[in-house]
N, C-alpha and C positions, 0 to 999 in steps of 0.2 A: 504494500500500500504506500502510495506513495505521502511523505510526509508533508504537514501544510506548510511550510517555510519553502519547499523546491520552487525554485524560479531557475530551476536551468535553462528556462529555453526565452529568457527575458533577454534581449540584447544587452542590457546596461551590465549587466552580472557575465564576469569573465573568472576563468579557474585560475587562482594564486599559486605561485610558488611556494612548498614550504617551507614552512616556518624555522627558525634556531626551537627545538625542544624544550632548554630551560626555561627562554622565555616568551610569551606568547599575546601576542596580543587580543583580546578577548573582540572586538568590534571588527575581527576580519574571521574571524568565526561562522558569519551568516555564510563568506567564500564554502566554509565545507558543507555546509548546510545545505548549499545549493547543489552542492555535485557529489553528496552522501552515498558510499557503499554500503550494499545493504548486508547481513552477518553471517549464518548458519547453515552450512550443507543439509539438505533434506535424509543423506544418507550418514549423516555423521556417526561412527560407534557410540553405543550408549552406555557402555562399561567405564571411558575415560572418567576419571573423576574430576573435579570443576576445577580445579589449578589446569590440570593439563589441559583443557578444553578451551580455559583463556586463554594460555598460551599460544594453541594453536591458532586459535582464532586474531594474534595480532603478531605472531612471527611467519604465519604460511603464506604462500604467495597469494592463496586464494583469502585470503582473511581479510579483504575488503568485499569480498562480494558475498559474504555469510550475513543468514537472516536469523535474529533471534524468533525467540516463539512471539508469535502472533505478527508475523514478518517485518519484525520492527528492523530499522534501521539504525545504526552507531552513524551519527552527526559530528561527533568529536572524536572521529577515529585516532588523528596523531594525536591529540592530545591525552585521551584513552589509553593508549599502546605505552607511552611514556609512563602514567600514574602507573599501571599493572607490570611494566617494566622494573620499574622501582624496586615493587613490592613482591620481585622474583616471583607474579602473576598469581597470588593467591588473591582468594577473594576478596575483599575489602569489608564489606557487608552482611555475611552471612553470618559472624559472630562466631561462636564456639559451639554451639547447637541448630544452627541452620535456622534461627529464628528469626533473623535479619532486625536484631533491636534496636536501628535508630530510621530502617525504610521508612515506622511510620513518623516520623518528623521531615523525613523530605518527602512523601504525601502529601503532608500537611503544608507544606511553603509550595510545594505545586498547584494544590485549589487555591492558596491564596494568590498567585500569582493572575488569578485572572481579575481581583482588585486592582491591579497595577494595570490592566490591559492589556493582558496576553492570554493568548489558549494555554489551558491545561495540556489539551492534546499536542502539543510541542513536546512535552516533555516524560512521553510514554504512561501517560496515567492511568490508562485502561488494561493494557498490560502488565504494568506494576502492579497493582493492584491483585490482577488476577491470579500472576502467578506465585503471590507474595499467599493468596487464601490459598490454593493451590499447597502450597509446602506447608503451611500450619495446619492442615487440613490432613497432613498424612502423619505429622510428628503428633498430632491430636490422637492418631489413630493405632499411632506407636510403629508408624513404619518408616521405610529409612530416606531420608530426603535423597530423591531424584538428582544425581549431577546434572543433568540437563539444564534442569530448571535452576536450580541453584546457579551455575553460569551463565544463563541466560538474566535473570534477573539482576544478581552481582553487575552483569555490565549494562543494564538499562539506569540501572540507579546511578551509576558512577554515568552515565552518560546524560543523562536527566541533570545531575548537579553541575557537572560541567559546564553542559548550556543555559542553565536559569543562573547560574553564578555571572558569567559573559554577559547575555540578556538584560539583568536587572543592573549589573553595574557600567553597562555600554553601549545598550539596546541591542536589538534584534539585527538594527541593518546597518550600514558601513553607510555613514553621510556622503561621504566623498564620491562612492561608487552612484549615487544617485544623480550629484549634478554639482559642477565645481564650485558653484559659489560658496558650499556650505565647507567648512575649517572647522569642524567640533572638536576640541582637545579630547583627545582618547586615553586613558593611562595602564599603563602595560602593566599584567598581572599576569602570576603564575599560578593558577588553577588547578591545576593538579597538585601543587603542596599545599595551596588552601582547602582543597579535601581532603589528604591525609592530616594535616593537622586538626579540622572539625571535627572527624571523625575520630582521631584521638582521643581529643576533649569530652566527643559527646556533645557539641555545639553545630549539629546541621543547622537547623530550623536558625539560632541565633545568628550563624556566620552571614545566613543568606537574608536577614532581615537585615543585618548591617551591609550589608550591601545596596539596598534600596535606598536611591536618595531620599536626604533628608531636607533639603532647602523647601522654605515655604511654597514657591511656585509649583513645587511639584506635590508635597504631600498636600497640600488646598486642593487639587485637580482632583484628587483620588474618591472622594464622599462626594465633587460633581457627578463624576462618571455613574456610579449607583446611583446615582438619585435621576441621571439621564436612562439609565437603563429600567428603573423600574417606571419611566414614560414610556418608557419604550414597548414594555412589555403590557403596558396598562391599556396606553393606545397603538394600537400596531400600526389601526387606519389614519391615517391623518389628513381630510379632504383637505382639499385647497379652498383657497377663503377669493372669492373671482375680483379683481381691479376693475373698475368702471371709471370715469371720468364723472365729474370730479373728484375730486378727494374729498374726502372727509375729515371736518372740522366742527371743533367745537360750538352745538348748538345744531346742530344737521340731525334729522331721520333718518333710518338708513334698514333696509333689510338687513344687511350685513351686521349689522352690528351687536346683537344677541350673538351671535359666532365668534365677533371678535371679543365681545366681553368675555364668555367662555373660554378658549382658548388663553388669553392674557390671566385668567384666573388658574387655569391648570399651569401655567409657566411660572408663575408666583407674583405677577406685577400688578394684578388687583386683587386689591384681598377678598376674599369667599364673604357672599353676601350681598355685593355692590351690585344691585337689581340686574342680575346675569341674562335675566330677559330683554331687559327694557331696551329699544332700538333709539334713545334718545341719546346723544351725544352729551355728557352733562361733565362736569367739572370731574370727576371721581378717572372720568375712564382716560383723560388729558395725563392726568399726573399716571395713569395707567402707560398709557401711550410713551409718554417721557420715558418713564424704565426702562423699557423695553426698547425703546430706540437709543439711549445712551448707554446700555449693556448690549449692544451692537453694532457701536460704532457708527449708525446712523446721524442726521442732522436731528437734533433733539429738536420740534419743533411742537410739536404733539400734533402734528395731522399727519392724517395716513394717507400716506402716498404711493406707488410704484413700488418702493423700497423697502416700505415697511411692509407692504403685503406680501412681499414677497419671502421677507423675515419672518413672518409669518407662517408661513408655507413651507420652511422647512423642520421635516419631523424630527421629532425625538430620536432616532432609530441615527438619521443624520449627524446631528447633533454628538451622538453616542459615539461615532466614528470617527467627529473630528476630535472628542477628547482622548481617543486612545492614541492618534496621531501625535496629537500634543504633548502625550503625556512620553511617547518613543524619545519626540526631539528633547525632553526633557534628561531625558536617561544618557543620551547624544555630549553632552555638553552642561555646564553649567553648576558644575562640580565643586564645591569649597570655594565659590566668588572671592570670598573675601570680606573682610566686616566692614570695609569701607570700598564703594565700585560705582561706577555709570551701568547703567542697563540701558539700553534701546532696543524695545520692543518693535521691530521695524512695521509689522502688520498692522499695529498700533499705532505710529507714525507720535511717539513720544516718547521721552526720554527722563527717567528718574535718575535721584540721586539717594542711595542709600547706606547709611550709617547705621552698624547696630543692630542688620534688620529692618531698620525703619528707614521709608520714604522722607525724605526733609527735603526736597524738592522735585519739584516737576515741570516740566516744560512738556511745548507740544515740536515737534522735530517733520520736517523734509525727508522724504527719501529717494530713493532713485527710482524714475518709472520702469515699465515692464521695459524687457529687453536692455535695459540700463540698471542692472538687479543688484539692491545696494547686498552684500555679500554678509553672511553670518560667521564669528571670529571671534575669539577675545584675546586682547595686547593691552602692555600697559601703557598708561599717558602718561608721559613724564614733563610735557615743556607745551608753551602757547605761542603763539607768534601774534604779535601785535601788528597792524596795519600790512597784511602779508601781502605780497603780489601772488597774480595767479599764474603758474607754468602751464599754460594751457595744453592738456592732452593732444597728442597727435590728432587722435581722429576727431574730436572736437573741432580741431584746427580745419584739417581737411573737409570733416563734411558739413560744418557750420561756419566758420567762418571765414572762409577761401569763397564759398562763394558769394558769400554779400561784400567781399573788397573786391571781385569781378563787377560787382552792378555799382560800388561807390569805391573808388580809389582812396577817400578822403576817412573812411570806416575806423581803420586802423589808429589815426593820430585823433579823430572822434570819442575814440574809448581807450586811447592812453592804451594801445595797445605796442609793442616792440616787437622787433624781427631781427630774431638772434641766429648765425651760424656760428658752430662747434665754437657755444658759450659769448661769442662776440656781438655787440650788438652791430647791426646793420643801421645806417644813417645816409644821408642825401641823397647822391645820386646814385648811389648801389641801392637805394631803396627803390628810386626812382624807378630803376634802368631793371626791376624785378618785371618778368610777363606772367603775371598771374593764373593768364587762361590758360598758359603751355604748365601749368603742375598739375600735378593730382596724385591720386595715395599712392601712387607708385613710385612718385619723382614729388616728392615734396622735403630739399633739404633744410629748413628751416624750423625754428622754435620759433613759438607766438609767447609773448609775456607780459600778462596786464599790470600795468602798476598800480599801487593801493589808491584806493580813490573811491566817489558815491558809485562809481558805474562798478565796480570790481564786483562780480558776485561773491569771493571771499567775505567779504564784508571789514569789520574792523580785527577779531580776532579768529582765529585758526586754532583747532585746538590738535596736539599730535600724539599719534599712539602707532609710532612704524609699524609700517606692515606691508604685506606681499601688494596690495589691492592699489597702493596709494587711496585709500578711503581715510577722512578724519571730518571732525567737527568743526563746522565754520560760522559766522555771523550772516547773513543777507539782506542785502540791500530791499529785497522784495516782500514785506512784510506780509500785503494782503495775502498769500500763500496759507500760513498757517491759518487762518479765518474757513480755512477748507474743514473738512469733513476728511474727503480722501487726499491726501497729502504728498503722491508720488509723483513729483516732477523734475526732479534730480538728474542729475548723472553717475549715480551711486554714492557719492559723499552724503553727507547729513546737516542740512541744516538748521541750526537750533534757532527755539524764538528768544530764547534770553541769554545772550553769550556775555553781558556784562557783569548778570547778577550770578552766573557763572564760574567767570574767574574770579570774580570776585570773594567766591564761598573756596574755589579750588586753590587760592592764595590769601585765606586769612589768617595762617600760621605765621606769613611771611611778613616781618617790621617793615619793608619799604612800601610794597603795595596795600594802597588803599584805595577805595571807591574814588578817590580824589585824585589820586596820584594815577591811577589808570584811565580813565578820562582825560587825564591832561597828557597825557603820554602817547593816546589815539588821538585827539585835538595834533597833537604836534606832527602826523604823519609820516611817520619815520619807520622803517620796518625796523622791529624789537623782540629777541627771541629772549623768552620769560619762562625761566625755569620751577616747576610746583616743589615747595619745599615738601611734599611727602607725594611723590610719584603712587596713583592708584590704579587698578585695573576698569577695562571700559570694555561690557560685552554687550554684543549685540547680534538678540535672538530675532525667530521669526515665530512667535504663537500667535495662531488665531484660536485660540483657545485658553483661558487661565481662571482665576478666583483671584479678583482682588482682596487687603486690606480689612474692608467690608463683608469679608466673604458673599460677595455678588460671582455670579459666575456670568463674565463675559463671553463673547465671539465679535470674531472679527471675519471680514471679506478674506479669502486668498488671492490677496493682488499678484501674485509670482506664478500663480498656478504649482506652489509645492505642496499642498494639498494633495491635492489631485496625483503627483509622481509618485509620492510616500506611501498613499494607499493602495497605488496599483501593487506598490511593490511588497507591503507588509499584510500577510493574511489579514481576514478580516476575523474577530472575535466573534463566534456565533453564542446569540444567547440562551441558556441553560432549556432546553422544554419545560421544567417546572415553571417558569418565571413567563410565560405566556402565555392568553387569555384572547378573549373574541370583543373587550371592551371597545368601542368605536371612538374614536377622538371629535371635539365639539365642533 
């Protein structure tokens, strides 16, 4: 049977080289997962006793293509082959009486694994289970445990921990291998000593809870996700609620509107009671309306428009899927921030400042439009640049501003713009004597560089945190921008609404800078690179999904279409048959 994790035949997913054995990195794991040998000869002797059956099952040449009972597949084969290598291939689990006394604690962190947003069925649980009653069932009986089973189980369990060990502390899927912009820090672990040491201990179940991140973004997501899955399973059906012209605004009749109070009451943004019939638009269902469109990233305006109806119309069941996604990129990245860090929520198109845990500022941030995709990363900020010029990107150059200096020669010295070869600027009649219409992106040897000024989209200050991308934080000249709603119009940089009050919080350690003293220092025009007396980290995710503060559970648009890639590529979680009903949604 083939396992729910295979995507061999996905293009993006390519077979790895492997690994160094000692040490392994846990987020290239899905690599074996995708192209899993399966374990056990049908003909196998049944006399071998379970060491030598390990054995052979990870020294023979055929021992990637052996199925255990119930044709389970080994996911973690080289990792597998090395823990049993170690342990001169005896069993790990079976105990000293074939009891297998701590299988049931990793059971147990397997059904909970699907609070995290994962399948059980990843992790051999139907199997485990069976052949685990299977052997208690015969030592019940006073008869002599089956090697078979006994080796077969020994190595689903040892394969089960391996991959929820990897999984919960690095997700499921390799970010990289989905699409370049995403950079998650990944941290190498050796998983097979962290199961002979649990196992030691007698610390399954604990080893693999501490594995689960612990930062609030992600354990808040987690009592979302239940509380989305029991709408889910409450309302399966979820009609759609139909847009007509006009909108709907407070003080309007409407058919519609008994539906929408309903639904807005089953989502939690009018409270039970608020005349769920009444088709009158009245003040109650306004602050209704509000909720539900500011915990969706909507224009909060309280009439229902286009957008909001359509917000509307997506179910629970939906909903359900984009928190298990969220909660993956969660697992991805985002690891020990740090007690003091910038976050940039880019779906969110805003930017916190947090200390201690705590939010102590907020701004609303720019990001790069589609195809211009501001990129996911964490680097630290160490320094600011006051009044920066801008090195205007190649292709910027080429395919934006080469050709409005074709239709106005005069564009350039208009926007204090420079034309620099290998670093020199270019002046009078070399400038002159340039044919604009004969360049293009294949013969374009020159640098464009705007200097500081009201036109420079930099603005006054730059904020730096190197990196691969050249992406950083900057000031803009174009204010009405953040007034938006959706926010993407960037070049992938990020631009902030308040870069003053800014650096100003990012250098109030420091005796020379002051609110006064930096104001006068942008006044003066001069480019000034401005070192942070305590250099901190600045990550910047992509959730359309989270629980703020408030414990409100937001959603956001997927303006990148990563939605959409991560779910093609990450099973979907199917929910339990007990937890399903014929209930219709309002």
């Amino acid at each position: 049977m083939p396992h729910p994790l295979n995507l061999q035949g996905s293009p993006m997913f390519t077979r790895l080289p492997r690994l160094p054995m000692s040490l392994l990195i846990c987020t290239l794991l899905a690599q074996l997962l995708f192209s899993a040998p399966p374990l056990l000869l049908a003909g196998e002797p049944q006399a071998l006793p379970a060491t030598e059956r390990i054995k052979q099952r990870f020294t023979s040449e055929e021992g990637r293509s052996w199925l255990t009972a119930g044709e389970e597949s080994v996911y973690s084969y080289d990792m597998a082959a090395v823990f049993y290598q170690k342990r001169e291939y005896r069993p790990a689990w079976a105990g000293s009486d074939s009891r297998f006394p701590q299988a049931d604690a990793l059971i147990s962190s397997i059904l909970q694994a699907y609070e995290e947003g994962l399948t059980p069925e990843y992790y051999h649980i139907k199997p485990v289970e069976a052949l685990l009653a299977a052997l208690r069932a015969r030592l019940a009986n006073n008869l002599t445990p089956d090697p078979a089973q006994v080796a077969d189980l020994d190595v689903l369990l040892t394969d089960a921990f391996l991959l929820l060990s990897c999984h919960l502390s690095n997700g499921c899927i390799n970010p990289v291998m989905l699409k370049a912009e995403w950079f998650a820090h990944n941290e190498k672990m050796d998983v097979t000593a962290l199961l002979e040491k649990s196992l030691k201990e007698n610390r399954i179940k604990e080893t693999l809870t501490d594995l689960t991140p612990k930062e609030k973004l992600y354990t808040r997501l987690r009592p979302a996700l239940a509380r989305y899955r029991e709408l889910a399973a409450q309302y399966p059906a979820w009609p759609e609620i139909p847009f007509a012209s006009p909108s709907l605004k407070k003080g309007m009749r409407d058919g519609r509107i008994p539906a929408i109070r309903q639904r807005l009451a089953v989502l939690g943004d009018l409270p039970a009671g608020e005349n769920i019939n009444d088709d009158f638009f009245d003040a109650a269902l306004v602050r209704a309306v509000l909720s539900f469109q500011t915990r969706h990233g909507l224009d909060a305006d309280g009439v229902i428009g286009a957008k909001t109806i359509g917000a509307f119309n997506v179910s629970p069941a939906k909903r359900v899927r984009q928190i298990e996604i969220n909660l993956e990129r969660l697992r991805w990245s985002f690891r020990n921030p740090g007690k003091r860090y910038l976050l940039v929520n880019i779906a969110n198109f805003e930017l916190d400042v947090v200390e201690e845990g705590e939010t102590v500022m907020t701004m609303r941030v720019v990001v790069g439009k589609p195809f211009w995709d501001t990129p996911v990363f964490s680097k630290k900020m160490s320094y600011l640049v006051l009044n920066p010029p801008w090195n205007i990107p190649r292709s910027i150059a080429v395919e934006e501003i080469l050709p409005k200096v074709r239709r106005d020669r005069q564009y350039l010295l208009k926007n204090n713009i420079r034309v620099l070869r290998n670093g020199s600027t270019i002046q009078g009649q070399q400038l002159q004597a340039i044919e604009w219409s004969r360049l293009s992106i294949d013969n374009f040897p020159y640098q464009l560089r705007q200097d500081p000024g009201p036109a420079n989209p930099l603005g006054s200050i730059k904020f730096m945190f190197p990196n691969e991308f050249d992406v950083y934080l900057h000031d803009s000249p174009n204010k009405g921008l953040f007034q938006r709603s959706v926010r993407a119009f960037s070049h992938g940089c990020i631009r902030i609404e308040k870069p003053v009050e800014l650096a100003i919080h990012l250098l109030r350690d420091s005796q020379k800078w002051t609110r006064e003293t930096l104001l006068a220092a942008i006044r003066e025009g001069r480019e000034q690179t401005v070192p942070l007396p305590q250099p901190l980290p600045v990550h910047l995710l992509y959730l359309t999904a989270w629980v703020d503060g408030k414990q409100t559970v937001q959603f956001r648009d997927d303006i990148y279409g990563r939605d959409r890639v991560l779910d093609e590529s990450l099973p979907a979680n199917q929910l339990p048959a007990k937890m399903g009903n014929t209930s219709k949604a309002p």
